[in-house]
PDB file of N, CA, C and O in Angstrom:
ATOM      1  N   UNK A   1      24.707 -12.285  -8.778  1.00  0.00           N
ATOM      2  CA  UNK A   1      23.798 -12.055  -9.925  1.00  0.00           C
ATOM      3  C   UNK A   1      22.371 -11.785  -9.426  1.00  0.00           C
ATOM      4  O   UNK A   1      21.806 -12.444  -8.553  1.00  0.00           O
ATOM      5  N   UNK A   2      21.753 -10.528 -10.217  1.00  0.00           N
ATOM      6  CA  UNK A   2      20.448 -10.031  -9.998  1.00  0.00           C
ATOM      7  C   UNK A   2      19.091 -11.220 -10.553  1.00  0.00           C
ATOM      8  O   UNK A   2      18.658 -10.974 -11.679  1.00  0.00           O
ATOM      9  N   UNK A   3      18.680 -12.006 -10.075  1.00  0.00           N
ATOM     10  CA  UNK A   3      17.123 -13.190 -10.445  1.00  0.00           C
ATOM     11  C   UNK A   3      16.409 -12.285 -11.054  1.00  0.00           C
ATOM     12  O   UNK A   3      16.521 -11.178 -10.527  1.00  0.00           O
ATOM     13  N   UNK A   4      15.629 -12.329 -12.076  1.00  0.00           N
ATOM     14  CA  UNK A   4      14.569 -11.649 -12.570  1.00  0.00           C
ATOM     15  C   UNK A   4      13.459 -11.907 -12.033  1.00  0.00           C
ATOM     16  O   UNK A   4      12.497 -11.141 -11.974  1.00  0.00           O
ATOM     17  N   UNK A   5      13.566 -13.591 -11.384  1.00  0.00           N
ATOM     18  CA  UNK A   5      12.388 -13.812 -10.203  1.00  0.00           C
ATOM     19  C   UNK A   5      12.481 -12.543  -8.886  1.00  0.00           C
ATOM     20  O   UNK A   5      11.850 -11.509  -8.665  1.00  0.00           O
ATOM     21  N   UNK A   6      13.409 -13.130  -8.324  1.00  0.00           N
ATOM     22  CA  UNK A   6      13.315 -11.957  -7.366  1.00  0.00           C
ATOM     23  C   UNK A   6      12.728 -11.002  -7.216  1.00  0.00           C
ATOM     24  O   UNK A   6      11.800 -10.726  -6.455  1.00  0.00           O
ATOM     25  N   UNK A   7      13.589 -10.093  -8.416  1.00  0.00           N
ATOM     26  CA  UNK A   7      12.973  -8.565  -8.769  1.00  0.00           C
ATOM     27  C   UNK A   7      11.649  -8.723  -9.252  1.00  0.00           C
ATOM     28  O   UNK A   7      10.920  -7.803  -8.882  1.00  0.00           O
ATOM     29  N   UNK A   8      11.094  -9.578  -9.952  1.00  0.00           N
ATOM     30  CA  UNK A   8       9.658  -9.717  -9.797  1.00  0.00           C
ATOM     31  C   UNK A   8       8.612  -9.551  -8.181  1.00  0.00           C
ATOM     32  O   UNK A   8       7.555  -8.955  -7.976  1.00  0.00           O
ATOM     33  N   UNK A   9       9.554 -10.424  -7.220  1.00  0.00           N
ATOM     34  CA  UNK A   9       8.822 -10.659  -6.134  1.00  0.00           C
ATOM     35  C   UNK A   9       8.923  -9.365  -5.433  1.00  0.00           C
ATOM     36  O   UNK A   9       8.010  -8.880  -4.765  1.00  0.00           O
ATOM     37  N   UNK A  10      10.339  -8.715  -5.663  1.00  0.00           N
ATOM     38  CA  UNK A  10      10.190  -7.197  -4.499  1.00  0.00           C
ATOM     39  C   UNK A  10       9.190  -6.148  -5.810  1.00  0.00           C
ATOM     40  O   UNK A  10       8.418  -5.209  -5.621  1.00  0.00           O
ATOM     41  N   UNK A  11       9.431  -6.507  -6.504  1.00  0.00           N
ATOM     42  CA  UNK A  11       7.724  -5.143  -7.596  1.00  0.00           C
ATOM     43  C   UNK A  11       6.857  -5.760  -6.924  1.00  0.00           C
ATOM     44  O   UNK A  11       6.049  -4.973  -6.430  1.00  0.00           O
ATOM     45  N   UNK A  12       6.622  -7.027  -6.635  1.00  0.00           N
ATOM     46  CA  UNK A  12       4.961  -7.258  -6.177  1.00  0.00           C
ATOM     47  C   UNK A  12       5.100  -7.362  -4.628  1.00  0.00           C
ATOM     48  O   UNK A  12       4.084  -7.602  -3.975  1.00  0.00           O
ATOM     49  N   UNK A  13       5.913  -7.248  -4.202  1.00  0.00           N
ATOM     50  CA  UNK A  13       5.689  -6.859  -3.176  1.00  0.00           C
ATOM     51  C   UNK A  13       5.821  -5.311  -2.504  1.00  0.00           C
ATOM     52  O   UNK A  13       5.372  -4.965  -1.411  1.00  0.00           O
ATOM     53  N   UNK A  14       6.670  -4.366  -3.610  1.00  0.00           N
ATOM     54  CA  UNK A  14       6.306  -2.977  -3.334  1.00  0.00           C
ATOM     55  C   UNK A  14       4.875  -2.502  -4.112  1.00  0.00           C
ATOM     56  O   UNK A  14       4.541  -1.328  -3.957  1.00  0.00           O
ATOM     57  N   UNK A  15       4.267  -3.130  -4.704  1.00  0.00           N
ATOM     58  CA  UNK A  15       3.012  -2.947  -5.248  1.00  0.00           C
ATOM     59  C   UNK A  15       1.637  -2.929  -4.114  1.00  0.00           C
ATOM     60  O   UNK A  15       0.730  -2.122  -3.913  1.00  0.00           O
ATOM     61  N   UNK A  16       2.021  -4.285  -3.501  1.00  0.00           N
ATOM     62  CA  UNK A  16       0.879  -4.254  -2.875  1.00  0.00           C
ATOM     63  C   UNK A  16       1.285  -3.515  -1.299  1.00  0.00           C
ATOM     64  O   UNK A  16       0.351  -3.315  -0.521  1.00  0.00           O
ATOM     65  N   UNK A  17       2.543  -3.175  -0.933  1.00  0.00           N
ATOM     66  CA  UNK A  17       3.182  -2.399  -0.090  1.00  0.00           C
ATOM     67  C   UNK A  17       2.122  -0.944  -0.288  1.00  0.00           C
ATOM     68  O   UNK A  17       1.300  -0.567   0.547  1.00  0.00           O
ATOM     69  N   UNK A  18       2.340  -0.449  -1.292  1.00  0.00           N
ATOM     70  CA  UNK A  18       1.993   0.681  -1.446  1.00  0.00           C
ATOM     71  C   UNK A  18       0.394   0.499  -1.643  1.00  0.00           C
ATOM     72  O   UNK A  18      -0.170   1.567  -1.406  1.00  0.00           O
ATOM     73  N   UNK A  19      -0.594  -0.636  -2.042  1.00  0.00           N
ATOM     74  CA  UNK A  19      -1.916  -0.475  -1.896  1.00  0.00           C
ATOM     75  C   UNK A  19      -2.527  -0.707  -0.438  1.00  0.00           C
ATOM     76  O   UNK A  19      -3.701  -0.530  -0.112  1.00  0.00           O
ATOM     77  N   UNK A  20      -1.412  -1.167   0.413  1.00  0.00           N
ATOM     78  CA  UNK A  20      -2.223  -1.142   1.948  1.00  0.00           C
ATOM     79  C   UNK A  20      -2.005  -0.022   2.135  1.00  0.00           C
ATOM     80  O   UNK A  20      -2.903   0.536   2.767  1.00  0.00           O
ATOM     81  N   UNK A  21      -0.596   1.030   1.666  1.00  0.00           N
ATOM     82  CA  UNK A  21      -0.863   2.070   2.422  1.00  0.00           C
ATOM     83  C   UNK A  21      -1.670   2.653   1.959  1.00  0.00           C
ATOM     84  O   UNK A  21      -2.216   3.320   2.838  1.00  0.00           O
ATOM     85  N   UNK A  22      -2.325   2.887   0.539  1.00  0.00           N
ATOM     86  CA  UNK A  22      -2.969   3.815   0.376  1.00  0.00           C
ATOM     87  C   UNK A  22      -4.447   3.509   0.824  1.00  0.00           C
ATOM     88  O   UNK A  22      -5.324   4.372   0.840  1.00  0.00           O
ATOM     89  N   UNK A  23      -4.616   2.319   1.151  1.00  0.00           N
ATOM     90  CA  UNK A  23      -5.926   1.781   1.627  1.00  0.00           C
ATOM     91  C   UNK A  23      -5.952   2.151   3.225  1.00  0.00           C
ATOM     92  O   UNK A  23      -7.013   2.546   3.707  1.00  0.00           O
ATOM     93  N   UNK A  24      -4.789   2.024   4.043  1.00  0.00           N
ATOM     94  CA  UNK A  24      -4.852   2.597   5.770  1.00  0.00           C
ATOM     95  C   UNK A  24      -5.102   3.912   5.374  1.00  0.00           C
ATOM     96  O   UNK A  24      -6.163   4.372   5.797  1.00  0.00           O
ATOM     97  N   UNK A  25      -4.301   4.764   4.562  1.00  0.00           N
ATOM     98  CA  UNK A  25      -4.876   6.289   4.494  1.00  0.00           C
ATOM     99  C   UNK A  25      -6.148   6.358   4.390  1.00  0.00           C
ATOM    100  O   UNK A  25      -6.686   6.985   5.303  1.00  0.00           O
ATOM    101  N   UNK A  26      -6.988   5.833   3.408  1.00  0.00           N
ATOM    102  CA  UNK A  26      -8.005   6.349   3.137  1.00  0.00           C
ATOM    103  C   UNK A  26      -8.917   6.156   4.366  1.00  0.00           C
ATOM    104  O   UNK A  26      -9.821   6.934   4.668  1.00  0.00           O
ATOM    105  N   UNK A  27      -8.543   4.887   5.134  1.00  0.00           N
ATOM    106  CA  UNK A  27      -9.728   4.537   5.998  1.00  0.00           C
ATOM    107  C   UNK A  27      -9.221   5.964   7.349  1.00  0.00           C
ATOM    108  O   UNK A  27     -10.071   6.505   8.055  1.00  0.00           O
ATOM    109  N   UNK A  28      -7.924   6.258   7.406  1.00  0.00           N
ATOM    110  CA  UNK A  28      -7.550   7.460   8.315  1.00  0.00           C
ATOM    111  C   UNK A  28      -8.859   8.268   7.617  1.00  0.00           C
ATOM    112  O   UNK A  28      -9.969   8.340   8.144  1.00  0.00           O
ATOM    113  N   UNK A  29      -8.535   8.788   6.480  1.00  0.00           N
ATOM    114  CA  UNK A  29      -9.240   9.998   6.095  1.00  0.00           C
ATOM    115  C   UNK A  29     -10.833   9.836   6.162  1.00  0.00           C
ATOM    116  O   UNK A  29     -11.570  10.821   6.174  1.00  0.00           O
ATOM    117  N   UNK A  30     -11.201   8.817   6.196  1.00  0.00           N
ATOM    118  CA  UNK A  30     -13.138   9.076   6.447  1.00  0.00           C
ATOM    119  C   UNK A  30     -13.064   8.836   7.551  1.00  0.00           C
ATOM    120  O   UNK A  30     -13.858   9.497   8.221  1.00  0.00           O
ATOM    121  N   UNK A  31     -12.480   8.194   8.078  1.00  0.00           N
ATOM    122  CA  UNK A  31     -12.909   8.300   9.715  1.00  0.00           C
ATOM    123  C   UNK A  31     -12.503   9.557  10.594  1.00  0.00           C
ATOM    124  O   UNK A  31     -13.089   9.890  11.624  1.00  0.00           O
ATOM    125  N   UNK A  32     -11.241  10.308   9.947  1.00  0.00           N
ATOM    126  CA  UNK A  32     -11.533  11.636  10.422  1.00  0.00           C
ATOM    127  C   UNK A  32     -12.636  12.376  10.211  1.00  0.00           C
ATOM    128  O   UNK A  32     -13.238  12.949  11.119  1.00  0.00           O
ATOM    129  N   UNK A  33     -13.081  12.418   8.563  1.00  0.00           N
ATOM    130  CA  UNK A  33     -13.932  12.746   8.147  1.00  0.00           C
ATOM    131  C   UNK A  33     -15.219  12.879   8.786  1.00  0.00           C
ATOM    132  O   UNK A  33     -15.832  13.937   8.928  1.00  0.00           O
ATOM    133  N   UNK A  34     -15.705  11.353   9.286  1.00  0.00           N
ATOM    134  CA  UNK A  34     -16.636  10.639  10.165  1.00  0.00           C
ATOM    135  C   UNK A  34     -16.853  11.825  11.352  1.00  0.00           C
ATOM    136  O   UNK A  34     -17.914  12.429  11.508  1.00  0.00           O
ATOM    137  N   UNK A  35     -15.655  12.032  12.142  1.00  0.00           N
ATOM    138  CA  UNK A  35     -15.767  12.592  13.398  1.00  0.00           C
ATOM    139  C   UNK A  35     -16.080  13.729  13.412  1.00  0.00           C
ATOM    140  O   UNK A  35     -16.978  14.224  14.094  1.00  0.00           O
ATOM    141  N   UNK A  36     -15.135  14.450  12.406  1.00  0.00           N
ATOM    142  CA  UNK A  36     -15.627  16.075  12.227  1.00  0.00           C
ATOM    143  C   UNK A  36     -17.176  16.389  11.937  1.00  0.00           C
ATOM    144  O   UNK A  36     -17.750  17.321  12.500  1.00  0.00           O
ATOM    145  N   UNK A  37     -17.705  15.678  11.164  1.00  0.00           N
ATOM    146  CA  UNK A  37     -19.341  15.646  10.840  1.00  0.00           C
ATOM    147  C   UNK A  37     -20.307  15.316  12.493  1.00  0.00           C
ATOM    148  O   UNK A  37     -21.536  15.252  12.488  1.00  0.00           O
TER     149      UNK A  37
END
């Protein structure tokens, strides 16, 4: 049987999964940014 806890814990944990990555991208992208300037 599927926990509704569980599946709570893997959404919050693909939630904030996906805000580090989009937070490592961004710091990729100005610091490329950075260099090219």
């Amino acid at each position: 049987m599927v926990m509704p806890q569980s599946t709570l814990e893997s959404l919050l944990f693909f939630l904030i999964l996906s805000l580090v990555a989009s937070y490592i991208v961004n710091l990729k992208y100005s610091s490329k940014l950075k260099i090219q300037k």
